[in-house]
C-alpha positions in Angstrom: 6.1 -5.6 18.9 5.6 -4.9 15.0 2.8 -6.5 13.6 1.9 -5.5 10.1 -1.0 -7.6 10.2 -3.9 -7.3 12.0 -4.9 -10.3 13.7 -1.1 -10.5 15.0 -1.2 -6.8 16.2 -4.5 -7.8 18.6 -2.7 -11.3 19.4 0.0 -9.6 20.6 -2.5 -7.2 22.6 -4.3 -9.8 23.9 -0.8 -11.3 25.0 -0.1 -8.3 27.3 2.1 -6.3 24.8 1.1 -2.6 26.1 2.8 -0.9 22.4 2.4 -3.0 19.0 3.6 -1.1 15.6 0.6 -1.5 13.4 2.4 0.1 9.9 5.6 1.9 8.8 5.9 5.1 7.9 6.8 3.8 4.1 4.5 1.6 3.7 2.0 4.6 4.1 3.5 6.9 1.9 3.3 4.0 -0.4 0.1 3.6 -0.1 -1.1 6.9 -0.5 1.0 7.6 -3.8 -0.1 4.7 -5.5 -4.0 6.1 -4.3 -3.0 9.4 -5.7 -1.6 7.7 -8.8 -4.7 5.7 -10.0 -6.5 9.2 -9.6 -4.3 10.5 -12.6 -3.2 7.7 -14.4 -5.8 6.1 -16.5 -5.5 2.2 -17.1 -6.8 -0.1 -19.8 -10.4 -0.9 -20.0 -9.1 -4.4 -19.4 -7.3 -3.4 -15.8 -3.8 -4.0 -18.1 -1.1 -1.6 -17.9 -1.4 2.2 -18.0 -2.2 3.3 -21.8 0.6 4.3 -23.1 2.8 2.6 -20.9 4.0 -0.8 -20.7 3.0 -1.3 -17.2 6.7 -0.6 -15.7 6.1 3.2 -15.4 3.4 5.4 -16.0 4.5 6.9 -19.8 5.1 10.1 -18.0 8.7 9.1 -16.7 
């Protein structure tokens, strides 16, 4: 079963299922880049858009 969520994922457990997909592998890369990201890209004060940037892409691209 693939459950992204996690009171699905232990419904589904608790329905029997014996294997329940709990992420994807892009959603984790995803995750982890935009955690690396906010290490190095500084935001507004105001939790706005990246200075310099317009809040599409960091100014860097």
């Amino acid at each position: 079963m693939n459950a992204f969520n996690e009171a699905t994922a232990r419904a589904y457990m608790d329905a029997g299922a014996s294997f329940v997909l709990v992420g994807a592998d892009v959603a984790l890369l995803a995750r982890g880049s935009e955690a690396l990201a906010d290490k190095f890209i500084p935001t507004n004060p105001d939790g706005g858009a990246p200075l310099g940037g317009t809040g599409d892409a960091p100014s860097s691209y």
